[in-house]
VMD Tcl script that builds the backbone (N, CA, C; Angstrom):
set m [mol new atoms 435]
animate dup $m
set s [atomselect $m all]
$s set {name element resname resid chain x y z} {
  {N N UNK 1 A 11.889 -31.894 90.816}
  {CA C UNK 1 A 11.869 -30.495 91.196}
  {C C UNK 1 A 11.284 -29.688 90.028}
  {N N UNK 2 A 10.564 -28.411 90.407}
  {CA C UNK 2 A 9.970 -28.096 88.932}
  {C C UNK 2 A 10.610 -26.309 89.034}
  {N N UNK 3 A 10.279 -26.149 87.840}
  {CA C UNK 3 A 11.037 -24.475 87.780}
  {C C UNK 3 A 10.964 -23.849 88.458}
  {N N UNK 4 A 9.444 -23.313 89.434}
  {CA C UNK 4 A 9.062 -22.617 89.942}
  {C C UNK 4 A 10.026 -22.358 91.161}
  {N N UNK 5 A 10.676 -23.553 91.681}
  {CA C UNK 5 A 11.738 -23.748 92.705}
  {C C UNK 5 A 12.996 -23.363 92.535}
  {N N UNK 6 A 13.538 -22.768 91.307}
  {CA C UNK 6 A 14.590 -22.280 91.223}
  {C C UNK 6 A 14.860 -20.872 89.909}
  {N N UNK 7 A 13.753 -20.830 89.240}
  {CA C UNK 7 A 13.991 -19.581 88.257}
  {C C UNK 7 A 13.866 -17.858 89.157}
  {N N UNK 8 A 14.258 -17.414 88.085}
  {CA C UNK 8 A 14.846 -16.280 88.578}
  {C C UNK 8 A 13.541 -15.419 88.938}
  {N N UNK 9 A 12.771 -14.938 89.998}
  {CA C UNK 9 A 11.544 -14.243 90.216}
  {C C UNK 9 A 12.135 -12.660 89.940}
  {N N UNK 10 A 12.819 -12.344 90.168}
  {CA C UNK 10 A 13.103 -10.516 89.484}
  {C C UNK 10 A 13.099 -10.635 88.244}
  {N N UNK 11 A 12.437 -10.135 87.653}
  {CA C UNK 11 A 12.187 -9.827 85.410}
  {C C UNK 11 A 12.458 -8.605 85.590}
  {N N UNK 12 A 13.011 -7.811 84.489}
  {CA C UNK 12 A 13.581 -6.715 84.069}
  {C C UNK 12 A 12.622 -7.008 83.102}
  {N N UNK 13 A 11.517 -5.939 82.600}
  {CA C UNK 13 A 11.223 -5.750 81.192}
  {C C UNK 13 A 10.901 -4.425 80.486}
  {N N UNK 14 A 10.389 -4.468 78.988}
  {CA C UNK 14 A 10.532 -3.271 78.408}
  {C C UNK 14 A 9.428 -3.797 77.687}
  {N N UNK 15 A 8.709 -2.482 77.168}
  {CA C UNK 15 A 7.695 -2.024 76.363}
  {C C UNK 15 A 8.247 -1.990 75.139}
  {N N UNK 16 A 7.033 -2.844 74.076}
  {CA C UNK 16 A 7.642 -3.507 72.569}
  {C C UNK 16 A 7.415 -1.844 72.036}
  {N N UNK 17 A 7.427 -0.498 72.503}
  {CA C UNK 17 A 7.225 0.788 71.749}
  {C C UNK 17 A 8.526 1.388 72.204}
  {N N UNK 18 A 9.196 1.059 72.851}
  {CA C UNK 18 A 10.318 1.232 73.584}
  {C C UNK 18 A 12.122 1.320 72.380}
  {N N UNK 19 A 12.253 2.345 72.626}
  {CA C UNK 19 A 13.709 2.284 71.414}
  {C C UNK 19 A 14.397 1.125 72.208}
  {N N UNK 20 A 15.225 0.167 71.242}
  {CA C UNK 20 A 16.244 -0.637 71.162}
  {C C UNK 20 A 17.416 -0.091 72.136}
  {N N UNK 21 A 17.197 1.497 72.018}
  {CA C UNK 21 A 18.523 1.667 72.422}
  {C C UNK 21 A 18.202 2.349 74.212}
  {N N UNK 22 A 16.950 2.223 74.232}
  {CA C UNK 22 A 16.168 2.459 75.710}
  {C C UNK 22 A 16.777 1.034 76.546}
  {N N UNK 23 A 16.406 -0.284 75.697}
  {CA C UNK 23 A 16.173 -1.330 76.278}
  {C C UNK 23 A 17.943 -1.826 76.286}
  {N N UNK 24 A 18.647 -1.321 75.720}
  {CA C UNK 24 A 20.308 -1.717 75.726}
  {C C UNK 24 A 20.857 -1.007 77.225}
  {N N UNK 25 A 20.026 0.244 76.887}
  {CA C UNK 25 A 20.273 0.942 78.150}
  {C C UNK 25 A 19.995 0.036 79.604}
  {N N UNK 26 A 18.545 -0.251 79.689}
  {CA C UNK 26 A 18.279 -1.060 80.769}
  {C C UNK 26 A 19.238 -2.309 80.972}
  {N N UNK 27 A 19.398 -3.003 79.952}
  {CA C UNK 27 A 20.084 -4.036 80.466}
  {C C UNK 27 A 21.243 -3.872 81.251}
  {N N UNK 28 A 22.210 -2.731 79.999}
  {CA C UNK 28 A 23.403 -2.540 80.911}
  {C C UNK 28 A 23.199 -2.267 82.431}
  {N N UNK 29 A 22.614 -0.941 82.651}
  {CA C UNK 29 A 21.926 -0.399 83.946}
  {C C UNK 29 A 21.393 -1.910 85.489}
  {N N UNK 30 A 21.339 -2.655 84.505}
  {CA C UNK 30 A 20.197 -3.980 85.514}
  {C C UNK 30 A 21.411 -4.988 85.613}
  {N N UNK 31 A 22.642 -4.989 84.438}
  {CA C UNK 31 A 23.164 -6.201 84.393}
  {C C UNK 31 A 22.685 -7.574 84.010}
  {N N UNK 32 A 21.630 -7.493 83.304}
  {CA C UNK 32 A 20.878 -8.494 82.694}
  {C C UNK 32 A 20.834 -8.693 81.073}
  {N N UNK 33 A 20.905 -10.328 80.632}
  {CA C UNK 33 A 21.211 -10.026 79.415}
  {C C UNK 33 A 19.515 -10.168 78.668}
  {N N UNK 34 A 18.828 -10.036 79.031}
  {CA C UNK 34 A 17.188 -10.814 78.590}
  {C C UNK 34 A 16.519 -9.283 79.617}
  {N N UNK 35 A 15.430 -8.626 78.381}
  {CA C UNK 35 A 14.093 -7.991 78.863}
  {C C UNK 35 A 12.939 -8.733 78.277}
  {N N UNK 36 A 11.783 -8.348 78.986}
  {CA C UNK 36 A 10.784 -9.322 78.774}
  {C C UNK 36 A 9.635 -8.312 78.207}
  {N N UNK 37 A 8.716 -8.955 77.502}
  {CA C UNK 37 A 7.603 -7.569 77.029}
  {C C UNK 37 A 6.657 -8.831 77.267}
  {N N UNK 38 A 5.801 -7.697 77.947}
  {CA C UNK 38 A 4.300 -8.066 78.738}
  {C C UNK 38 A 2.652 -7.501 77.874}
  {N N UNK 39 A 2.180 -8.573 77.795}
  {CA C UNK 39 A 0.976 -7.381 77.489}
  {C C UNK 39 A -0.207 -7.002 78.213}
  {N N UNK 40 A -0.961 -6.187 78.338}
  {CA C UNK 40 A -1.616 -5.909 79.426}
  {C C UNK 40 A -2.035 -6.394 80.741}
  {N N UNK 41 A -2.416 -7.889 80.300}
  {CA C UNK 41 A -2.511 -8.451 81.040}
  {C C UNK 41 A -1.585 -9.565 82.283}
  {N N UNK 42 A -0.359 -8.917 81.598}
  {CA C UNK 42 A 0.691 -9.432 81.840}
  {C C UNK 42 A 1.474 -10.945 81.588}
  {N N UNK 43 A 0.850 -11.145 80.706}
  {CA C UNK 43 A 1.590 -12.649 79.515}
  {C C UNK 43 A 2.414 -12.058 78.968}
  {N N UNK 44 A 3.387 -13.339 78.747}
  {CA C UNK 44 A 4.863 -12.810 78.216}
  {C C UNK 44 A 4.002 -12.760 76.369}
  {N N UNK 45 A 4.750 -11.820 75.527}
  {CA C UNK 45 A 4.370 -11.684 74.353}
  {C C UNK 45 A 5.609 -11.398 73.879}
  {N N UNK 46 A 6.960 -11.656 74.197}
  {CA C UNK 46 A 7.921 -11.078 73.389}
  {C C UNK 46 A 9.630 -10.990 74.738}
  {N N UNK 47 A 10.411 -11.229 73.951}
  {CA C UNK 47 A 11.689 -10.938 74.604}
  {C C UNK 47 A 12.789 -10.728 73.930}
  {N N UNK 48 A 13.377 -10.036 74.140}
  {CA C UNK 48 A 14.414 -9.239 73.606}
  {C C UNK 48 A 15.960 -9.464 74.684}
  {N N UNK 49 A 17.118 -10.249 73.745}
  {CA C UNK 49 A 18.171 -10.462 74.316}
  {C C UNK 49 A 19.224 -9.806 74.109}
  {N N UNK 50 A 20.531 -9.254 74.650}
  {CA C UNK 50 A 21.609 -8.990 74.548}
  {C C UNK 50 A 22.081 -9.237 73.151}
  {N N UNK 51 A 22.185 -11.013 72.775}
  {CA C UNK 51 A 22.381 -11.509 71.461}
  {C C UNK 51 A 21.277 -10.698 69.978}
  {N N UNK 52 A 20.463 -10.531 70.501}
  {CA C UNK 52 A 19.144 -9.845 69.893}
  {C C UNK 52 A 19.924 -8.511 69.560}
  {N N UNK 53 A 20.466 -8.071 70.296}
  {CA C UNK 53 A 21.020 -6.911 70.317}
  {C C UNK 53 A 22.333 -6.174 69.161}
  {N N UNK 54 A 22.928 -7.540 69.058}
  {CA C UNK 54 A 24.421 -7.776 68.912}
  {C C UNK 54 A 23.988 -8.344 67.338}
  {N N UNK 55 A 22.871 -9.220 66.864}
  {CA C UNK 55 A 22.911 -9.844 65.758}
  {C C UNK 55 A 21.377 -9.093 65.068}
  {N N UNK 56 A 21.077 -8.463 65.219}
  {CA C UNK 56 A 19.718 -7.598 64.715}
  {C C UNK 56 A 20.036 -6.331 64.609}
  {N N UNK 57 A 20.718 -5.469 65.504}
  {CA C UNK 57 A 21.028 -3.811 65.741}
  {C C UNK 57 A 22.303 -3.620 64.715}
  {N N UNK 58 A 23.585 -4.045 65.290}
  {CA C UNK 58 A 24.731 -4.033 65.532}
  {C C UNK 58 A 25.121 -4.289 64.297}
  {N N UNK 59 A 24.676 -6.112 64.080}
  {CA C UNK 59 A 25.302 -6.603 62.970}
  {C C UNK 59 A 24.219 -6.088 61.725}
  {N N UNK 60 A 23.200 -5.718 61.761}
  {CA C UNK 60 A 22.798 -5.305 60.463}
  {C C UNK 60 A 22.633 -3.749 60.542}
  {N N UNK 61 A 23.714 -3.366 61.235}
  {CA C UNK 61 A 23.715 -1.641 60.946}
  {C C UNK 61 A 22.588 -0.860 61.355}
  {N N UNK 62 A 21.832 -1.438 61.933}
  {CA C UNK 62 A 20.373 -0.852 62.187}
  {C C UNK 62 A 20.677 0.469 63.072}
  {N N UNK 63 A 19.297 1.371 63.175}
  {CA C UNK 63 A 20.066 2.385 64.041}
  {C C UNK 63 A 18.802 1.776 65.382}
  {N N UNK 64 A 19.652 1.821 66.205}
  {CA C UNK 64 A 19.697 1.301 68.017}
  {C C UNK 64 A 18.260 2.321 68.458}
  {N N UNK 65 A 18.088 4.069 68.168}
  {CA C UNK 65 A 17.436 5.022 68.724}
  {C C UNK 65 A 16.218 5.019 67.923}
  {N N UNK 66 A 16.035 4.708 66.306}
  {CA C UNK 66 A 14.766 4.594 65.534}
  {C C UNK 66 A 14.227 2.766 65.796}
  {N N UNK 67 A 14.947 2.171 65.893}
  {CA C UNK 67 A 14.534 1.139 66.031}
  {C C UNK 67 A 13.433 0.560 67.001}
  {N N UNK 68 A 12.295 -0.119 67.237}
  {CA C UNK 68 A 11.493 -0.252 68.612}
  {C C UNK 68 A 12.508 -1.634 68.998}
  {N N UNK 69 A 12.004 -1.838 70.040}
  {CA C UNK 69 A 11.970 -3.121 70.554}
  {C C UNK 69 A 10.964 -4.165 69.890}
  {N N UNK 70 A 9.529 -3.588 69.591}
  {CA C UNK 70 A 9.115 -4.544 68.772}
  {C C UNK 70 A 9.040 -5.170 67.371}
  {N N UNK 71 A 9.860 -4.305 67.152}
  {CA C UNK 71 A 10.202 -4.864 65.489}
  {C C UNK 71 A 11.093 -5.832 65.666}
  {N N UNK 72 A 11.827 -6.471 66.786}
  {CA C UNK 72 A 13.515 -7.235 66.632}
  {C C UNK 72 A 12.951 -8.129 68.020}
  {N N UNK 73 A 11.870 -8.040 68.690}
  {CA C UNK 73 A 12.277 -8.541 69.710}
  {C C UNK 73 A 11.643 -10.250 69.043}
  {N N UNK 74 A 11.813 -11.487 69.840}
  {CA C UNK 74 A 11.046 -12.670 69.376}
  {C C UNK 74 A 9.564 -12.969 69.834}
  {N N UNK 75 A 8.920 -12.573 69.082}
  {CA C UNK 75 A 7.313 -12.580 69.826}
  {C C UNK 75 A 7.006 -14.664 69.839}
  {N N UNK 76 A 6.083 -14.007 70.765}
  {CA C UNK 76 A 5.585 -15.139 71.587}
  {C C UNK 76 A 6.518 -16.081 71.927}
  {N N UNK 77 A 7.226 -15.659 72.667}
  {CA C UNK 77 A 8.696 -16.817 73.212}
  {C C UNK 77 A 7.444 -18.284 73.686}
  {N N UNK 78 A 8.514 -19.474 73.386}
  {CA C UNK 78 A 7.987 -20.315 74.656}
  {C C UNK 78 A 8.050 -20.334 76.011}
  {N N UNK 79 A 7.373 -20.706 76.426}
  {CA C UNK 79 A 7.697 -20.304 78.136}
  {C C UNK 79 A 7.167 -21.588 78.643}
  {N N UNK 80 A 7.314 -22.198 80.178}
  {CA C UNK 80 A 7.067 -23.026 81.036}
  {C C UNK 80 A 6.308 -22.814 82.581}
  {N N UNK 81 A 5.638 -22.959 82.567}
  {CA C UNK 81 A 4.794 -23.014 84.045}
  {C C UNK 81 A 5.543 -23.343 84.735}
  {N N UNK 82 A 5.427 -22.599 86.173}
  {CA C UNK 82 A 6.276 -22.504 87.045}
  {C C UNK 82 A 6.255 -23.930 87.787}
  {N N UNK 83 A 4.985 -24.930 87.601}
  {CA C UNK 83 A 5.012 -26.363 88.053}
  {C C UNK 83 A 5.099 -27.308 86.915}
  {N N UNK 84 A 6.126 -26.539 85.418}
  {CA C UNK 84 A 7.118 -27.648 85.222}
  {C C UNK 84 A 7.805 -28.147 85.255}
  {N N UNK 85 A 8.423 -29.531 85.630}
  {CA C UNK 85 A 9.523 -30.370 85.941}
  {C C UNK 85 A 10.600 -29.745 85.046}
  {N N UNK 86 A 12.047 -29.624 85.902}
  {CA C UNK 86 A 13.086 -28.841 85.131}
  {C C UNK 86 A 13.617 -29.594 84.306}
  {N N UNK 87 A 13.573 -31.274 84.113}
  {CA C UNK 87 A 14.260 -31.922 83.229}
  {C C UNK 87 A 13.193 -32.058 82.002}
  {N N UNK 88 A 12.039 -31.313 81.877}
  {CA C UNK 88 A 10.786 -31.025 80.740}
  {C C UNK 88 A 11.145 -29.613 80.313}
  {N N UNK 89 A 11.774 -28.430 81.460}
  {CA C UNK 89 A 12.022 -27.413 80.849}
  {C C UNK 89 A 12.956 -27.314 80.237}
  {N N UNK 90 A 14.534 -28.158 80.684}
  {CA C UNK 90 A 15.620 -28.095 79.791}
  {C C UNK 90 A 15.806 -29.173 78.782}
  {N N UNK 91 A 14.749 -29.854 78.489}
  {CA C UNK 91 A 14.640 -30.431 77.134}
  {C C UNK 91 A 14.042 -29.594 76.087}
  {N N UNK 92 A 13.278 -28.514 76.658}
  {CA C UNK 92 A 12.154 -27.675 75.742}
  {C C UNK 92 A 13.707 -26.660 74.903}
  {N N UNK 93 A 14.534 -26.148 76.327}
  {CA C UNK 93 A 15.274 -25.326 75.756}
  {C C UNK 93 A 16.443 -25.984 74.914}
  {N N UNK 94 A 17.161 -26.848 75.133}
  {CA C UNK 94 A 17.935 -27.750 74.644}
  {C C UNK 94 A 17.040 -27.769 72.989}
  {N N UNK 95 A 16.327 -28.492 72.740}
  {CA C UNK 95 A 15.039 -28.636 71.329}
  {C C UNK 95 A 15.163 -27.557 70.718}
  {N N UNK 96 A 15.047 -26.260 71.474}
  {CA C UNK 96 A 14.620 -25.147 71.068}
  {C C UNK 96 A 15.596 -24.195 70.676}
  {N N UNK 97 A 17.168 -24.541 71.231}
  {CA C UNK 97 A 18.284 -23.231 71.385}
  {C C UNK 97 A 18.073 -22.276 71.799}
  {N N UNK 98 A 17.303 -22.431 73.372}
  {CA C UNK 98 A 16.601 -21.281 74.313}
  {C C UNK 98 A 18.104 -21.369 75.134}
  {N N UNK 99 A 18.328 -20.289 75.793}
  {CA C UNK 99 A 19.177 -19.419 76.927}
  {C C UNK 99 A 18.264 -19.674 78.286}
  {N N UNK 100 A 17.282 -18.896 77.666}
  {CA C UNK 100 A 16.113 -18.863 79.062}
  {C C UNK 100 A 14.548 -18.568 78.382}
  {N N UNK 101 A 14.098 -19.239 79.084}
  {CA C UNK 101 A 12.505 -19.532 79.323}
  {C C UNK 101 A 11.791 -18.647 80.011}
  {N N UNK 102 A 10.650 -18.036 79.668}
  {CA C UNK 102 A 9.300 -17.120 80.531}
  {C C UNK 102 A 9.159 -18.478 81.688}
  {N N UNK 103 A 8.873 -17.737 82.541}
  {CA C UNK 103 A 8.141 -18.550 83.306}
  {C C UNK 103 A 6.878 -18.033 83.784}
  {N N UNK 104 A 5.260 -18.957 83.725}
  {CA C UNK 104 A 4.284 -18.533 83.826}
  {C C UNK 104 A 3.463 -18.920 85.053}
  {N N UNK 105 A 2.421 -18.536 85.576}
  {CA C UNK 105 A 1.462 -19.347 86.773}
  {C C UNK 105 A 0.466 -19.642 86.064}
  {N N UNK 106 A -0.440 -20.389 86.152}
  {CA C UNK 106 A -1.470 -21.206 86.247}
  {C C UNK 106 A -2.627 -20.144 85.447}
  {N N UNK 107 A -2.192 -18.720 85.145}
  {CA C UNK 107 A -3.249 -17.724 84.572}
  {C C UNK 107 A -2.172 -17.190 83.191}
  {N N UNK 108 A -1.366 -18.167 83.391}
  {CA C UNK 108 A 0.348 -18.130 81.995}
  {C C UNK 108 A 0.579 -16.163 82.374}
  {N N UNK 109 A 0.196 -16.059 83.582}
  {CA C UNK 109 A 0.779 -14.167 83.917}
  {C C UNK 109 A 2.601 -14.810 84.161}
  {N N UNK 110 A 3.329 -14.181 83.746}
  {CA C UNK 110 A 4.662 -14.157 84.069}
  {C C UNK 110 A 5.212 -13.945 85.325}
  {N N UNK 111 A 5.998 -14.829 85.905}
  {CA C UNK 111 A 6.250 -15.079 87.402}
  {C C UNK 111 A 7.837 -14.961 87.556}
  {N N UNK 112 A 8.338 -15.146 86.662}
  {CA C UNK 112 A 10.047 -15.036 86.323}
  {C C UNK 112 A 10.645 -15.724 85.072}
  {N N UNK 113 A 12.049 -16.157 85.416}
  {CA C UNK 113 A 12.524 -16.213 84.080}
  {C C UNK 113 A 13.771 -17.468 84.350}
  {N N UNK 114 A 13.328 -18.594 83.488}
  {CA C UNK 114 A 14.757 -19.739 83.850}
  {C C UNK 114 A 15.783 -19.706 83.040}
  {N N UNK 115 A 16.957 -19.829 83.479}
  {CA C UNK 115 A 18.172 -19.576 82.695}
  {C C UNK 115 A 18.714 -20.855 82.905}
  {N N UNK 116 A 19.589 -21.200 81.610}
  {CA C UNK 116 A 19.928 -22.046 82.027}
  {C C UNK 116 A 21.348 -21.878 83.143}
  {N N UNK 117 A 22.012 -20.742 83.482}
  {CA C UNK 117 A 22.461 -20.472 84.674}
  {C C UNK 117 A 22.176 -21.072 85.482}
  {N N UNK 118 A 20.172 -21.046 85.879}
  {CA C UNK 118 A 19.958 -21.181 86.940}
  {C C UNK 118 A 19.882 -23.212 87.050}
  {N N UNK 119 A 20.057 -23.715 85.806}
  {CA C UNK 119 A 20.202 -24.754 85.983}
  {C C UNK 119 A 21.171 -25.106 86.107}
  {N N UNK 120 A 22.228 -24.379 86.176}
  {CA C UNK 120 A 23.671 -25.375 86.039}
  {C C UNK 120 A 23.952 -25.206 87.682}
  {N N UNK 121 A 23.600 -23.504 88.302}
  {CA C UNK 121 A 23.896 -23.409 89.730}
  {C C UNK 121 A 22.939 -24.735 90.575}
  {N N UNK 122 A 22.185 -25.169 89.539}
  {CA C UNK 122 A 21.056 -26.493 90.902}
  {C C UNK 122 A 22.122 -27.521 90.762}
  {N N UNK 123 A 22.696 -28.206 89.423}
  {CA C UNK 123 A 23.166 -29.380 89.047}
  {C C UNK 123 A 24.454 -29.200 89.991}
  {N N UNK 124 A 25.270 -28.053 89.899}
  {CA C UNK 124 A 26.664 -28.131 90.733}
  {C C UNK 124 A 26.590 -27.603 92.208}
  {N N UNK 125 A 25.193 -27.760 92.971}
  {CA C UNK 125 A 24.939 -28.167 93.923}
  {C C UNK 125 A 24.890 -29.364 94.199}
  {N N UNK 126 A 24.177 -30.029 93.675}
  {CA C UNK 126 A 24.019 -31.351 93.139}
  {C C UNK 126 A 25.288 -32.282 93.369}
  {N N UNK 127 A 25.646 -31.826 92.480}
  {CA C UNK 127 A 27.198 -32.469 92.165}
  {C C UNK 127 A 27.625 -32.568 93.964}
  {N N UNK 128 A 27.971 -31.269 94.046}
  {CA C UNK 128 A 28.864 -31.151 95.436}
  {C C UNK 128 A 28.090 -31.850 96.680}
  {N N UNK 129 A 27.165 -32.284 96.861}
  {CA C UNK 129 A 26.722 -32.659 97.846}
  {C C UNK 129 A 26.707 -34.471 97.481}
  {N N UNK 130 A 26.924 -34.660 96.230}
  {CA C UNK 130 A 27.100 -36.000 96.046}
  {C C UNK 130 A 28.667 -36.226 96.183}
  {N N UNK 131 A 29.194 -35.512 95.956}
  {CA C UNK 131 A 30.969 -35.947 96.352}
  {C C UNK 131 A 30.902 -35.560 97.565}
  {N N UNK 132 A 30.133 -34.969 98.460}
  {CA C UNK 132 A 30.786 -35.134 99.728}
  {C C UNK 132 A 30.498 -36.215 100.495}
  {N N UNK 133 A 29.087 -36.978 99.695}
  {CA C UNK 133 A 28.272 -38.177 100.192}
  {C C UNK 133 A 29.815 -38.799 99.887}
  {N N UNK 134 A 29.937 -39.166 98.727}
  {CA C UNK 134 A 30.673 -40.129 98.074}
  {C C UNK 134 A 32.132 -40.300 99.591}
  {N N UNK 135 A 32.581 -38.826 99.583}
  {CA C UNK 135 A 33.903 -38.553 100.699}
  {C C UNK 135 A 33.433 -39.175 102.229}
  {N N UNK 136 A 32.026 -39.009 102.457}
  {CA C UNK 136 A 31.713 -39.403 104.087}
  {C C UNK 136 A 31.862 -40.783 104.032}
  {N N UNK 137 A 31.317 -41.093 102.909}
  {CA C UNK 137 A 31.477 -42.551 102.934}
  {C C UNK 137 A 32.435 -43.809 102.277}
  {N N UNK 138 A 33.711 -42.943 101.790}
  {CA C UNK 138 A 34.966 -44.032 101.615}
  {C C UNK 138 A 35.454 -44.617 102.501}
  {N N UNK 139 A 36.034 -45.455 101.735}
  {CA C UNK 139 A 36.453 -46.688 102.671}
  {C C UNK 139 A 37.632 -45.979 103.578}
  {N N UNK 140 A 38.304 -45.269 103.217}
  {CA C UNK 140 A 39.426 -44.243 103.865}
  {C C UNK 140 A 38.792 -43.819 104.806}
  {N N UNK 141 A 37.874 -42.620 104.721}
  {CA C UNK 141 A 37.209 -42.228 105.935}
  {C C UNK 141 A 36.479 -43.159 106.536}
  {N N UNK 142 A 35.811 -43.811 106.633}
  {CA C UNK 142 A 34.983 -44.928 106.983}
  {C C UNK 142 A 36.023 -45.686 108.320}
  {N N UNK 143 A 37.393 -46.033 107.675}
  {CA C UNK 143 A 38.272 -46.659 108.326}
  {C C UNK 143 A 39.260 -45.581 109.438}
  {N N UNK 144 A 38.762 -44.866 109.611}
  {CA C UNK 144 A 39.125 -43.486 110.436}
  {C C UNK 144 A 38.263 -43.003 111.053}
  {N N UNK 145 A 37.459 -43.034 111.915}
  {CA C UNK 145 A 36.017 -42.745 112.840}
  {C C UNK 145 A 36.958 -41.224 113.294}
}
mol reanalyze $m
mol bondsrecalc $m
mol representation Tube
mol addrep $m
């Protein structure tokens, strides 16, 4: 299965000229912990996290309203094409101590965003449809038509 089949297609993002405390705003407002910064052409060039928030603003006293977004955000994140295999994307992030991944098309324009959320909601699908295999087919039920 490859990303494109399960990452998140709604992006929330913000402009790297954008105060820190614009883009704290949005998140709260969106409920999202990740904005994304685009550049014209719409390639990811930068993202800015909640944690970003909490260990750059917060913890070094910075002020939130002079601050941009592009001074703190992580330029040029890695990101994954939306037809990469998810056990290639969560090795990249695993390697990397990524949360979540850009996700790109075939012109690397930004198409959404993989979390690893969105991997754990595939795996404990996963899961559950293999224990119910496992349940249809015990010897208990089996011996009970």
């Amino acid at each position: 299965m490859t990303v494109g089949r399960i990452c998140t297609r709604e992006t929330d993002l913000v402009d790297a000229d954008e105060s820190v405390q614009v883009a704290a705003e949005r998140m709260n407002a969106r409920n999202v912990g990740t904005l994304i910064v685009l550049d014209q052409e719409s390639h990811p060039v930068g993202l800015i996290t909640d944690r970003d928030l909490a260990l750059r603003i917060v913890g070094k006293g910075r002020d939130p309203i002079q601050t941009l977004v592009g001074e703190i955000m992580t330029q040029f994140p890695y990101h994954v094409s939306e037809e990469t295999p998810i056990e290639t994307a969560l090795s990249k992030m695993r390697s990397g101590g990524f949360r979540r991944l850009p996700v790109v098309d075939a012109d690397e324009k930004l198409v959404g965003v993989l979390s690893l959320d969105d991997i754990l909601e595939l795996l404990c699908s996963e899961f559950t449809e293999i224990g119910n295999l496992i349940r249809k087919e015990s010897p208990r039920s089996l011996a009970h038509p």
